[in-house]
TORMIVO-135903 format. One record per residue: residue in three letters; x, y, z of N, C-alpha, C in turn. Coordinates in nm, 3 decimals, padded with zeros to 5 digits, m for minus. Example, Ala and Ser with C-alpha at 12.3 -4.5 7.8 and 13.67 -1.06 7.14 Angstrom:
BEGIN
SEDREN | r | n.xx | n.yy | n.zz | ca.xx | ca.yy | ca.zz | c.xx | c.yy | c.zz
SEDREN | ala | 01.319 | m00.569 | 00.780 | 01.230 | m00.450 | 00.780 | 01.320 | m00.330 | 00.780
SEDREN | ser | 01.285 | m00.225 | 00.708 | 01.367 | m00.106 | 00.714 | 01.290 | 00.003 | 00.787
This chain:
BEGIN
SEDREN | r | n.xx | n.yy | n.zz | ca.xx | ca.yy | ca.zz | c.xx | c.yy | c.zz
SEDREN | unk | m00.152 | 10.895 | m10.193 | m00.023 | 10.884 | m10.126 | 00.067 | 10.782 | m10.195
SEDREN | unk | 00.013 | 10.673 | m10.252 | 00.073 | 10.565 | m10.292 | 00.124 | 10.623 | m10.389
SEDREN | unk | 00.060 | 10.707 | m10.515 | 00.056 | 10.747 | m10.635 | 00.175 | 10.817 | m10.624
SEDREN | unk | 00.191 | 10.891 | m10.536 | 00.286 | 11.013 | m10.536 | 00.383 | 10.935 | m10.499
SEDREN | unk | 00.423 | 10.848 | m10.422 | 00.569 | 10.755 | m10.381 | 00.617 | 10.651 | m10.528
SEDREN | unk | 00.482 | 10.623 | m10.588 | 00.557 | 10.558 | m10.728 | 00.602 | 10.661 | m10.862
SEDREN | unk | 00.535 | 10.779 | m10.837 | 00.585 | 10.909 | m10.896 | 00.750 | 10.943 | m10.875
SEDREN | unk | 00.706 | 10.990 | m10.713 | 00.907 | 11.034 | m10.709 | 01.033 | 10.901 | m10.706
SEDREN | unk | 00.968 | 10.766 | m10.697 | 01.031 | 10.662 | m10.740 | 01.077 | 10.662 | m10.868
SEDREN | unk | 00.961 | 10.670 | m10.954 | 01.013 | 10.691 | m11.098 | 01.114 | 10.773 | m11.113
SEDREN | unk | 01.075 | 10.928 | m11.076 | 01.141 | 11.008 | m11.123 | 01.299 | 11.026 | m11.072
SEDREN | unk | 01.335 | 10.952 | m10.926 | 01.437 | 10.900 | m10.871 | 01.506 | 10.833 | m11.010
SEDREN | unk | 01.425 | 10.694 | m11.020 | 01.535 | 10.620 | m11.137 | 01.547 | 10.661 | m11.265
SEDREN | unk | 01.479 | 10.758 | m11.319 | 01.529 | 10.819 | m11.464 | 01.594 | 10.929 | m11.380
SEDREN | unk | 01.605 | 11.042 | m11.293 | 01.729 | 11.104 | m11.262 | 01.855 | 11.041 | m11.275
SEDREN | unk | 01.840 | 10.868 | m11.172 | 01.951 | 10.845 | m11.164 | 02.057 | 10.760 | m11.303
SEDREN | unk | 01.955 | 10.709 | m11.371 | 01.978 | 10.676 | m11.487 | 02.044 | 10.820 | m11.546
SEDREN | unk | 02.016 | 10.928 | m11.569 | 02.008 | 11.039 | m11.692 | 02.168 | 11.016 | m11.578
SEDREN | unk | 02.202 | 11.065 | m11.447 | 02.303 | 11.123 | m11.395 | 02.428 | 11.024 | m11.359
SEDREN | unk | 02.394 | 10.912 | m11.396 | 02.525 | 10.810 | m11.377 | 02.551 | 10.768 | m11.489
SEDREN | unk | 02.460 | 10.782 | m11.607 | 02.538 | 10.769 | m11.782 | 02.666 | 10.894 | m11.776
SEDREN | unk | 02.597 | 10.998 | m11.734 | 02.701 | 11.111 | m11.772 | 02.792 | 11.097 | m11.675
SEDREN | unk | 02.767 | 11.048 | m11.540 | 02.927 | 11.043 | m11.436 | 02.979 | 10.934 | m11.531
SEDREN | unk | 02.959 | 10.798 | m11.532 | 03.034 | 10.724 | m11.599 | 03.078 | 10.753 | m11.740
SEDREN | unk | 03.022 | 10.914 | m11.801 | 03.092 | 10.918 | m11.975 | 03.278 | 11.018 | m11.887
SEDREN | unk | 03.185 | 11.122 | m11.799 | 03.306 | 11.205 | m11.731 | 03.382 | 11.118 | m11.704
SEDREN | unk | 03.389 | 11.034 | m11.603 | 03.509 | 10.954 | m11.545 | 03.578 | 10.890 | m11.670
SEDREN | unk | 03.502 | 10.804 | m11.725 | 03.573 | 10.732 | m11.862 | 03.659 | 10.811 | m11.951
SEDREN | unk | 03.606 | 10.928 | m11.972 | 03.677 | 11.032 | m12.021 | 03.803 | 11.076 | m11.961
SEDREN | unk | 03.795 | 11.119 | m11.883 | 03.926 | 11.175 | m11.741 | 04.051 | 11.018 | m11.757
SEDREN | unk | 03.967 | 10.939 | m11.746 | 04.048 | 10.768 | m11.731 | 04.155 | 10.777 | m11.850
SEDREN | unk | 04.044 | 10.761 | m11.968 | 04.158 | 10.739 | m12.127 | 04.228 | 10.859 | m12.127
SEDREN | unk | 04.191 | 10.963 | m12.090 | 04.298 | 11.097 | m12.115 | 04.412 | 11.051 | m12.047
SEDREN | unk | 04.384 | 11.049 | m11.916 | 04.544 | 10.981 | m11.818 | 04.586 | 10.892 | m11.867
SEDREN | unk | 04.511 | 10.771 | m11.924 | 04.636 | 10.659 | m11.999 | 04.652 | 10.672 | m12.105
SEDREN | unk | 04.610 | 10.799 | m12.169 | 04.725 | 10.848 | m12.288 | 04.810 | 10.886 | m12.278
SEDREN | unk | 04.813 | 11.004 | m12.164 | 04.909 | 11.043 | m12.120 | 04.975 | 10.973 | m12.069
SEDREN | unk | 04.987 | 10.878 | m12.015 | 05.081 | 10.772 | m11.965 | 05.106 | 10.691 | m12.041
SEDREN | unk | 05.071 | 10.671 | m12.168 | 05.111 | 10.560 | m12.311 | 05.244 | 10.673 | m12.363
SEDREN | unk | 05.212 | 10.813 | m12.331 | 05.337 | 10.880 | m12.372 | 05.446 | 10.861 | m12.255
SEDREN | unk | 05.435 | 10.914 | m12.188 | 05.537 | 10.852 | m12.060 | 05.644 | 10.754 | m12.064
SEDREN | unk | 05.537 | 10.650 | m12.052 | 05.607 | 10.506 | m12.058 | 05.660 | 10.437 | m12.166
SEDREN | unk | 05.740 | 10.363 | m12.125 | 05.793 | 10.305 | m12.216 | 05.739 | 10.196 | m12.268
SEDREN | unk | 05.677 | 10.141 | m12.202 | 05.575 | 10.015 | m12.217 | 05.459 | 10.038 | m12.200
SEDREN | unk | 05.386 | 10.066 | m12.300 | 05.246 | 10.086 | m12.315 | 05.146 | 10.048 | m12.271
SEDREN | unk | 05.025 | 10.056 | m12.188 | 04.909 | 09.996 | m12.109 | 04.833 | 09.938 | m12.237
SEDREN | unk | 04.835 | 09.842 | m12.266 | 04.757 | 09.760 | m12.361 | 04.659 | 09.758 | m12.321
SEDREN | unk | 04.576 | 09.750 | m12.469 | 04.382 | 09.732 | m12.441 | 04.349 | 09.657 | m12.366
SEDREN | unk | 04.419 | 09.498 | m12.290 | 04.310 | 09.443 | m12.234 | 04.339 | 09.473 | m12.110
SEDREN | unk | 04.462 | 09.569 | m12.113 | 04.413 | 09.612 | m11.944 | 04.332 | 09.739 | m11.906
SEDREN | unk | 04.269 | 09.801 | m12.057 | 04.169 | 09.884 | m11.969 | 04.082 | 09.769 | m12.014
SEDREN | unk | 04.082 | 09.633 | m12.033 | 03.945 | 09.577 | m12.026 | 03.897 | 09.548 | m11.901
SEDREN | unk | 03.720 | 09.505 | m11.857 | 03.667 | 09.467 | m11.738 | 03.718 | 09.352 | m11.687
SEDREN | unk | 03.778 | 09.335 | m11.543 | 03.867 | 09.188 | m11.529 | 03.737 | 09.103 | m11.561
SEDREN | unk | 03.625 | 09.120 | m11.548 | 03.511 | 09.017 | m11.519 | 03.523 | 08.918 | m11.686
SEDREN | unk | 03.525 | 09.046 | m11.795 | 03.532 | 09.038 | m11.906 | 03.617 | 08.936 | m11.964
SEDREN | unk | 03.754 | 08.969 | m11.910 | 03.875 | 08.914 | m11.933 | 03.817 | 08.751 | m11.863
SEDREN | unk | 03.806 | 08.740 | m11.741 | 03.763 | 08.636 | m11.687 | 03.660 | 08.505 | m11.778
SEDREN | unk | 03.572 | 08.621 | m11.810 | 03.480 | 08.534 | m11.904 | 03.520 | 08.493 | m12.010
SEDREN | unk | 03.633 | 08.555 | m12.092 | 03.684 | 08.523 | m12.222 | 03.765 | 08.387 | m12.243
SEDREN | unk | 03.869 | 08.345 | m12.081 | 03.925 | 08.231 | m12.058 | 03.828 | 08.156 | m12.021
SEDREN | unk | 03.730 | 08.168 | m11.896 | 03.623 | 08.087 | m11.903 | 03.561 | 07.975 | m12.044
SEDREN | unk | 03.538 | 08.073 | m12.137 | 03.459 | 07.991 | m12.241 | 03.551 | 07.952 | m12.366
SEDREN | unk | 03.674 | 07.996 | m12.338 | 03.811 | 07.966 | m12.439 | 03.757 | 07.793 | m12.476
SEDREN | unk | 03.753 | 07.795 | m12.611 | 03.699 | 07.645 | m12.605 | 03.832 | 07.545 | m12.612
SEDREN | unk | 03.986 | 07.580 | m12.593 | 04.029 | 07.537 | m12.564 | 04.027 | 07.465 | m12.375
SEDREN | unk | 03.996 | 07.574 | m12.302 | 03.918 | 07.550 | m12.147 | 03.805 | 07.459 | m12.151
SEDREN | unk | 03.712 | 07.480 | m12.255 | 03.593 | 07.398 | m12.247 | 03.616 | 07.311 | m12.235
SEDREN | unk | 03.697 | 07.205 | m12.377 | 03.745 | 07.081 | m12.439 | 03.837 | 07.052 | m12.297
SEDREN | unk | 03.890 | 07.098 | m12.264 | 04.020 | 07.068 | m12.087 | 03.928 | 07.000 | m11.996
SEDREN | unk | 03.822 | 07.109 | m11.982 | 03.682 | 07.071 | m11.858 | 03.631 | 06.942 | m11.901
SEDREN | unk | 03.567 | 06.955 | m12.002 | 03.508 | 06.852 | m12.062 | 03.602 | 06.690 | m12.078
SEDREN | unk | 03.699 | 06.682 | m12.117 | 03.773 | 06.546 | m12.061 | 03.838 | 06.515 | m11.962
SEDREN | unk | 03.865 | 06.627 | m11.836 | 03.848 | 06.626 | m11.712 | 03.774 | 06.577 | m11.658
SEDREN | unk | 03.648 | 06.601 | m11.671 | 03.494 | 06.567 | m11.596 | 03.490 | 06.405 | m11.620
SEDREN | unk | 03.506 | 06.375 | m11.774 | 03.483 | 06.235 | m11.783 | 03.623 | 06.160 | m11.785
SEDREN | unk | 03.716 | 06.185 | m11.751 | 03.854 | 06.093 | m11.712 | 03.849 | 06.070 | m11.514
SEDREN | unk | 03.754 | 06.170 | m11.441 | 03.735 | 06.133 | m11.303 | 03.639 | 06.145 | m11.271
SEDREN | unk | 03.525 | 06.124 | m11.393 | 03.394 | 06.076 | m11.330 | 03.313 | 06.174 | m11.251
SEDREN | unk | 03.330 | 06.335 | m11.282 | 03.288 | 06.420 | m11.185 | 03.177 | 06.494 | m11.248
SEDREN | unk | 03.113 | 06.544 | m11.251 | 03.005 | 06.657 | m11.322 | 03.058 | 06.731 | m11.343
SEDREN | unk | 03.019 | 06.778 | m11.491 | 03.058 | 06.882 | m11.555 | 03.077 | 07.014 | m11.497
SEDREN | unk | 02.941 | 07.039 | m11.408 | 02.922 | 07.119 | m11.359 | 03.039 | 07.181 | m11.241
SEDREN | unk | 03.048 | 07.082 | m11.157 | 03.153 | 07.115 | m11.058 | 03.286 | 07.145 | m11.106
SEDREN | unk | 03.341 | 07.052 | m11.242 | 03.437 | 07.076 | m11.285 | 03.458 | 07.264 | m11.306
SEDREN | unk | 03.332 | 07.285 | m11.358 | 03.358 | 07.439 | m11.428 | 03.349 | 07.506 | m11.304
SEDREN | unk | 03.314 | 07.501 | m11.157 | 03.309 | 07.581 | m11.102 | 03.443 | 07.610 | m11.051
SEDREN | unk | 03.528 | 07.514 | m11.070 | 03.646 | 07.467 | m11.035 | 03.755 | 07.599 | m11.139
SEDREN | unk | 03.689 | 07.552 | m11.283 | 03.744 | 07.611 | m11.338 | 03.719 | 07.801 | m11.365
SEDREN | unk | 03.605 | 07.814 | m11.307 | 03.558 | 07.970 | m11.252 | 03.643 | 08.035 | m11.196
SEDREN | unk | 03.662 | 07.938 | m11.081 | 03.723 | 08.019 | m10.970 | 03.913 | 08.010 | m11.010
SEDREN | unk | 03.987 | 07.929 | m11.077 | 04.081 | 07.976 | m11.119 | 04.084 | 08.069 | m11.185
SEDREN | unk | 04.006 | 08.082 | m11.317 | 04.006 | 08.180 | m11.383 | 03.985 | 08.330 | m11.347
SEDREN | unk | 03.916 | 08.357 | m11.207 | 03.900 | 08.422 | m11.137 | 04.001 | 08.470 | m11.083
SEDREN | unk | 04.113 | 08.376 | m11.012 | 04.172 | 08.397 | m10.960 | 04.316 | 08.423 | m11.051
SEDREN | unk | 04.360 | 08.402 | m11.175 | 04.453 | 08.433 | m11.238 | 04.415 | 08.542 | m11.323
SEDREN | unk | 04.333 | 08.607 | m11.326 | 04.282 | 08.707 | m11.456 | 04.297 | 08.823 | m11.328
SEDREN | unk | 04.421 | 08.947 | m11.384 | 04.488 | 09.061 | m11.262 | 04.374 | 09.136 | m11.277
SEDREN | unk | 04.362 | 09.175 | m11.176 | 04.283 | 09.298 | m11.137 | 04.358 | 09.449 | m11.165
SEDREN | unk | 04.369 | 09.531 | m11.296 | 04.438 | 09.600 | m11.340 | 04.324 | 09.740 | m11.378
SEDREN | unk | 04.374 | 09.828 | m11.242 | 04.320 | 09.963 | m11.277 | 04.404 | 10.048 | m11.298
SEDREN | unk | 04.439 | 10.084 | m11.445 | 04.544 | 10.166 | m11.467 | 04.520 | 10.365 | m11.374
SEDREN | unk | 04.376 | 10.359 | m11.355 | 04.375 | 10.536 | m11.324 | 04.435 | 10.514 | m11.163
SEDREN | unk | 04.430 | 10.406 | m11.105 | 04.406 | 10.402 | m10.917 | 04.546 | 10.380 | m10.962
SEDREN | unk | 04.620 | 10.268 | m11.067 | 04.776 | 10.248 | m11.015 | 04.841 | 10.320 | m11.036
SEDREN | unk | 04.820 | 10.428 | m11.137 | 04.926 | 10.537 | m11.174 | 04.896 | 10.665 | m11.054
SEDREN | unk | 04.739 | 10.698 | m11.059 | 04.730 | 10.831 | m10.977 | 04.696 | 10.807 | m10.806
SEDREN | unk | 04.671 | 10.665 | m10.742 | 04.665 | 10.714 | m10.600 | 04.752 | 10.578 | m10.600
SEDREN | unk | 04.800 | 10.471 | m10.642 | 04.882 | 10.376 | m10.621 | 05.060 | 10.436 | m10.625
SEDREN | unk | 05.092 | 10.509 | m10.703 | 05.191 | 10.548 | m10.704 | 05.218 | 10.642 | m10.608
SEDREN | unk | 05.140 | 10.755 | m10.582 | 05.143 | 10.828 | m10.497 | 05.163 | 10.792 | m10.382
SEDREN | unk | 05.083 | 10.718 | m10.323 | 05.096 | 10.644 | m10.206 | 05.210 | 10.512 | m10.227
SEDREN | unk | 05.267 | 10.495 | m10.298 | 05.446 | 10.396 | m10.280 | 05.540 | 10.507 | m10.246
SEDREN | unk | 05.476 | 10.651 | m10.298 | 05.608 | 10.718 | m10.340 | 05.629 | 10.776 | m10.156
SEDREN | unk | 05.506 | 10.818 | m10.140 | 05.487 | 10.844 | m10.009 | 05.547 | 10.766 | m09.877
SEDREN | unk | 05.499 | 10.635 | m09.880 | 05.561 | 10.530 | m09.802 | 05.701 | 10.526 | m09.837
SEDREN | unk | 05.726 | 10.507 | m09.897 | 05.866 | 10.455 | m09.946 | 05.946 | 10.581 | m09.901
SEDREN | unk | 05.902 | 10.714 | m09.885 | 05.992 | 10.816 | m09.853 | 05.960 | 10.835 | m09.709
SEDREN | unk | 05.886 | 10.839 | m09.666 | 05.828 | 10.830 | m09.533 | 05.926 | 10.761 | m09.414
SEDREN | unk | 05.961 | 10.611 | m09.506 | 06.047 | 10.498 | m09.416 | 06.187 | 10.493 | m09.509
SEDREN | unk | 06.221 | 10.527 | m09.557 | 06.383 | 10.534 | m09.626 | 06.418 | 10.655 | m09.731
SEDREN | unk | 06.541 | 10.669 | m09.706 | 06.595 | 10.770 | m09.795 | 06.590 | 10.683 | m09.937
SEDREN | unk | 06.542 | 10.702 | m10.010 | 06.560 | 10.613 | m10.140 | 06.624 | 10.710 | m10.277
SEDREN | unk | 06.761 | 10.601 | m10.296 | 06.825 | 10.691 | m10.326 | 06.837 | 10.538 | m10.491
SEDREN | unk | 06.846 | 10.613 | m10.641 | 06.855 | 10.498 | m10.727 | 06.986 | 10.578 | m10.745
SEDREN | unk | 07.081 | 10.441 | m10.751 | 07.217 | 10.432 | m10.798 | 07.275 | 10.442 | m10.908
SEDREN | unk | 07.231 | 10.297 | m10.977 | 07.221 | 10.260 | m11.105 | 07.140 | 10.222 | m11.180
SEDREN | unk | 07.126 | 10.271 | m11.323 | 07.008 | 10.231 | m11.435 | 07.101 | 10.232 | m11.536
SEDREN | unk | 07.092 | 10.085 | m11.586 | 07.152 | 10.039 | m11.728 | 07.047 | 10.097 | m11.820
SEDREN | unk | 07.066 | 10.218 | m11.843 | 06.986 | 10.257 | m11.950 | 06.988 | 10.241 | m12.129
SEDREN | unk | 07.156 | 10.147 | m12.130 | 07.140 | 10.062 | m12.232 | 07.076 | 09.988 | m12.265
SEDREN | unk | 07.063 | 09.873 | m12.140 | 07.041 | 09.757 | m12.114 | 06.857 | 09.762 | m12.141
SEDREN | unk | 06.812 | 09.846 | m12.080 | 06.669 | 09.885 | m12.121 | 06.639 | 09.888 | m12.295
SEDREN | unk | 06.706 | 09.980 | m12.311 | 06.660 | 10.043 | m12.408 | 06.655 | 09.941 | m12.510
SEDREN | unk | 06.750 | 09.798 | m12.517 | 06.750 | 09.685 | m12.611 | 06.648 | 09.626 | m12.555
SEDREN | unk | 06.574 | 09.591 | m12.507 | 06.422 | 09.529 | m12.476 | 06.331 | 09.547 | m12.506
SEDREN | unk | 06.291 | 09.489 | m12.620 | 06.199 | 09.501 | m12.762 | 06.038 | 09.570 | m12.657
SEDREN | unk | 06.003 | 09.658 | m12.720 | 05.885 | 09.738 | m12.745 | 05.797 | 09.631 | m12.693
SEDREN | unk | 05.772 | 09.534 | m12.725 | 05.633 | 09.431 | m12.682 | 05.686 | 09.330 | m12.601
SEDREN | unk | 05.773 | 09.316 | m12.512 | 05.788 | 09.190 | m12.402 | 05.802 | 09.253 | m12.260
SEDREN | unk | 05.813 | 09.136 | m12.222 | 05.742 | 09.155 | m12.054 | 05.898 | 09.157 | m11.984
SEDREN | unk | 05.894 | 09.245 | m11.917 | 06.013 | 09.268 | m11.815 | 05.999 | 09.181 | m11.640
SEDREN | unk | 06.019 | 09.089 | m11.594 | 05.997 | 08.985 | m11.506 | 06.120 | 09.080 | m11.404
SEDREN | unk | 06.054 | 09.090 | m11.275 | 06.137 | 09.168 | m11.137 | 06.136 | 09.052 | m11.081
SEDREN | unk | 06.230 | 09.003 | m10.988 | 06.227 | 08.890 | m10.927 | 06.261 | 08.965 | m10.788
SEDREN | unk | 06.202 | 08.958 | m10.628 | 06.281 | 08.996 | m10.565 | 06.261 | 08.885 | m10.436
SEDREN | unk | 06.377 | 08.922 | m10.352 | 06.387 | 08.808 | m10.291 | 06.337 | 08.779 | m10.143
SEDREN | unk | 06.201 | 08.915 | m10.147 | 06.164 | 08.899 | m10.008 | 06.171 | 08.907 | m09.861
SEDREN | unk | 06.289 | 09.000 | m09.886 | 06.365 | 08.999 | m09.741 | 06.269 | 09.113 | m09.664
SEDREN | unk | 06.142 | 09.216 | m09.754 | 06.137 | 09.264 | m09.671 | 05.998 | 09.289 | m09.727
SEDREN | unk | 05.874 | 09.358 | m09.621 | 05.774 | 09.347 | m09.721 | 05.733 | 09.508 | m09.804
SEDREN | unk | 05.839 | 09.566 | m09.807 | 05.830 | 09.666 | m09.898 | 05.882 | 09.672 | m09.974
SEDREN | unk | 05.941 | 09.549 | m10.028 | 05.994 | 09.521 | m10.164 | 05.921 | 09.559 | m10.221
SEDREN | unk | 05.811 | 09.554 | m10.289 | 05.648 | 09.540 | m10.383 | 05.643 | 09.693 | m10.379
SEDREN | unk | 05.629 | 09.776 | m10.247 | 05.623 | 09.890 | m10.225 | 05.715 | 09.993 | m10.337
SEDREN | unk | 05.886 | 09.948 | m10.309 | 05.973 | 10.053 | m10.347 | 05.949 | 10.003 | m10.483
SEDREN | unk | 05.968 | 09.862 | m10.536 | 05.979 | 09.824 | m10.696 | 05.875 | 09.944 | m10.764
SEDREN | unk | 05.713 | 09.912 | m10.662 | 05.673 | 10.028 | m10.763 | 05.674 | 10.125 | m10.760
SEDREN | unk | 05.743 | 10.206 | m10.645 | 05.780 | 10.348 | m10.680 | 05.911 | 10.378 | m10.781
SEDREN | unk | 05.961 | 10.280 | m10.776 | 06.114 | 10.280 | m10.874 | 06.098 | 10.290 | m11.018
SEDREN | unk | 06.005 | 10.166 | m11.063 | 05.960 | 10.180 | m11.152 | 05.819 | 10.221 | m11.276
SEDREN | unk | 05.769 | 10.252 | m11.149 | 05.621 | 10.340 | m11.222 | 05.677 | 10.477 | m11.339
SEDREN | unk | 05.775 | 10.468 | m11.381 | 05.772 | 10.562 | m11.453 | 05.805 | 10.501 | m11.585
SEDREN | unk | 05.832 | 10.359 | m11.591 | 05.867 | 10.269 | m11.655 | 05.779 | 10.201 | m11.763
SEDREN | unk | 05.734 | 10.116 | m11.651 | 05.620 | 10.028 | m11.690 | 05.533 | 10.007 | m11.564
SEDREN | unk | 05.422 | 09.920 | m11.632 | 05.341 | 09.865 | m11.522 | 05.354 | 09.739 | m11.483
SEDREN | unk | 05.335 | 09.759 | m11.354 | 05.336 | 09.617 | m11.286 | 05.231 | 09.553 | m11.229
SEDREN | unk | 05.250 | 09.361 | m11.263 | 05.171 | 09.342 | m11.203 | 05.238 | 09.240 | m11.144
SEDREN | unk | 05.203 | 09.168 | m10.991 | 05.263 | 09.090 | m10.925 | 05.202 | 08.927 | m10.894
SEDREN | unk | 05.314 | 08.848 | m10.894 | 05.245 | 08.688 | m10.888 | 05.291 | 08.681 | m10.760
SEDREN | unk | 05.303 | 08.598 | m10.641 | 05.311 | 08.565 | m10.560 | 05.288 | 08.381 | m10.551
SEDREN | unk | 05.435 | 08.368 | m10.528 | 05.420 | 08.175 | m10.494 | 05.466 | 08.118 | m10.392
SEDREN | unk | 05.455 | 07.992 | m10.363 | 05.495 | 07.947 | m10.232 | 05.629 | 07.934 | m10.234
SEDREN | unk | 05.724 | 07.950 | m10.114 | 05.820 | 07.913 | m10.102 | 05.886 | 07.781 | m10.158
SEDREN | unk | 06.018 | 07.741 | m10.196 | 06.043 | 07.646 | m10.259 | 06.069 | 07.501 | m10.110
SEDREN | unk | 06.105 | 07.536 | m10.027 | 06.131 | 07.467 | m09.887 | 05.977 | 07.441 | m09.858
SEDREN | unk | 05.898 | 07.500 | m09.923 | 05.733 | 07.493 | m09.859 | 05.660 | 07.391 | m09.905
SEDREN | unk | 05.697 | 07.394 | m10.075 | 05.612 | 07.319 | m10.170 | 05.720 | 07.228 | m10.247
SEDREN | unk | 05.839 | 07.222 | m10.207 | 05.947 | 07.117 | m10.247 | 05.971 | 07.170 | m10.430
SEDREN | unk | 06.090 | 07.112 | m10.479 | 06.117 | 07.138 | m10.581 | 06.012 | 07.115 | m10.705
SEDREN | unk | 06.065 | 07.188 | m10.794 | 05.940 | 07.157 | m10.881 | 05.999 | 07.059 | m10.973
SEDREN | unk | 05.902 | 06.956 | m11.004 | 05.958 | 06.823 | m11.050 | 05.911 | 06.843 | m11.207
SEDREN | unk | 06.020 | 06.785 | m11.314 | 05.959 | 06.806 | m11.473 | 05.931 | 06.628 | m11.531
């Protein structure tokens, strides 16, 4: 009885091994096809490190030995362990490295802005300086500033502009919250 439960155990994990290499070659496959097709699209291209793993990305600032050398005379200018310092520095790095899935933001992220956004307003675009675009060099970052009045700002920006580029969003404290920023 035993024999036979470490049998179909086995044969469980080489099934599931043989059958999640090939889901994960399919999906991967299906993935880069869509962000080719969307490198044609757009005007601003999905760069390699955003199909990289955020974990990846994470780890790469992590051990930046410019980060190291930071940690490291941190720790000994306040006397703290190294150790804690880096956990310190984990969890920023964690927390600033975007979480960027180009297949979810183009095919169910957009869909669902385009949805909402029509759902609750007639959305109607007015004007596009399509000069004004078009002089904005191939490799720089286009910065949306908006001013919050409502919380589907985030919503319509990316239905407006998903055909554009991609976005990704920072979020900071109010200036009345956290007082001016001092140089």
């Amino acid at each position: 009885m035993v024999r036979a439960r470490v049998w179909a155990l086995g044969g469980l994990g080489v099934l599931d091994l043989l059958l999640m290499s090939s889901v994960r070659w399919v999906v991967r496959r299906d993935t880069n096809r869509i962000i080719d097709e969307l490198n044609v699209r757009l005007r601003i291209e999905i760069q390699p490190f955003q199909r990289t793993k955020r974990q990846a990305l994470s780890d790469r600032l992590l051990y930046d030995p410019k980060v190291q050398d930071a940690a490291e005379v941190h720790a000994r200018t306040h006397e703290i362990p190294r150790e804690v310092v880096m956990s310190t520095v984990r969890r920023y790095a964690h927390e600033i490295v975007p979480a960027f899935n180009a297949y979810v933001y183009f095919r169910f992220g957009y869909w669902l802005a385009r949805r909402i956004a029509r759902l609750l307003y007639r959305v109607r675009l007015a004007y596009t300086d399509q000069a004004g675009l078009a002089a904005i060099p191939r490799g720089a970052t286009v910065v949306f500033v908006m001013n919050h009045r409502s919380n589907m700002d985030y919503i319509l920006v990316a239905y407006l502009a998903a055909d554009q580029t991609t976005l990704s969003y920072a979020v900071g404290e109010s200036e009345r919250e956290s007082g001016p920023c001092k140089r």
